[in-house]
C-alpha positions in Angstrom: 118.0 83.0 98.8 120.4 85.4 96.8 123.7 83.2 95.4 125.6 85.8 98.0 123.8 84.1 100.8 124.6 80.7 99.7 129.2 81.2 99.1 129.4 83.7 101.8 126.8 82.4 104.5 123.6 84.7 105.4 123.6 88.2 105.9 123.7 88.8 110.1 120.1 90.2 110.6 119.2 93.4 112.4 117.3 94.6 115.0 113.9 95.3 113.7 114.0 99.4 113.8 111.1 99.5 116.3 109.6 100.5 119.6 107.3 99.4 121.9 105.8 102.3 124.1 106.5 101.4 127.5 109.2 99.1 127.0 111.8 98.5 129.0 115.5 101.0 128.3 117.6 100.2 130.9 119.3 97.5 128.3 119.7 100.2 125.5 122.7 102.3 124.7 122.9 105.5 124.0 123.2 105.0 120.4 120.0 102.8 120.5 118.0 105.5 122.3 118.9 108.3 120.0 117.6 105.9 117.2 114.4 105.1 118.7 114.2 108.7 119.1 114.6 109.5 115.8 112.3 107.0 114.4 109.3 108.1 116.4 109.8 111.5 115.6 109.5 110.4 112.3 106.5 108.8 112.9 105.2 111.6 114.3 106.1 113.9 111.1 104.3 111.3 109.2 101.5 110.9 111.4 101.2 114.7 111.4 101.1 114.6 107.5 98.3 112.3 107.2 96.2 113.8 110.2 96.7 117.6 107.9 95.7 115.4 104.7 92.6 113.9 106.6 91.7 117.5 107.6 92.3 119.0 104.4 90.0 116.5 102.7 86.9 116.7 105.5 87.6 121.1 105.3 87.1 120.6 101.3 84.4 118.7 101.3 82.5 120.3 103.9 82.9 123.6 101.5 82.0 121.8 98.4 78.6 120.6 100.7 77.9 124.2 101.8 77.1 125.3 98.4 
């Protein structure tokens, strides 16, 4: 606990920044949506990053194996 927490009282906590795939939205704003949004399409960039590294590593050593 940070000497902050202790004169001032404890930080309010956040959301967690996550989704569940088929939750329920009716209860999220606008705001909240365009956030969930943007963090799975940053998931996706990222998932997309390691699925191109995964590939890269099988294409090299499938050419180093030809040889």
């Amino acid at each position: 606990m940070a000497i902050e927490d202790d004169v001032f009282g404890a930080a309010p906590k956040k959301k967690p920044a996550a989704h569940e795939i088929g939750s329920d939205l009716s209860m999220l704003s606008e705001t909240e949506i365009e956030e969930r949004v943007a963090l799975l399409e940053a998931e996706i960039e990222r998932l997309k990053a390691a699925l191109a590294g995964k590939r890269a590593s099988r294409v090299a050593a499938e050419n180093f194996f030809k040889r």
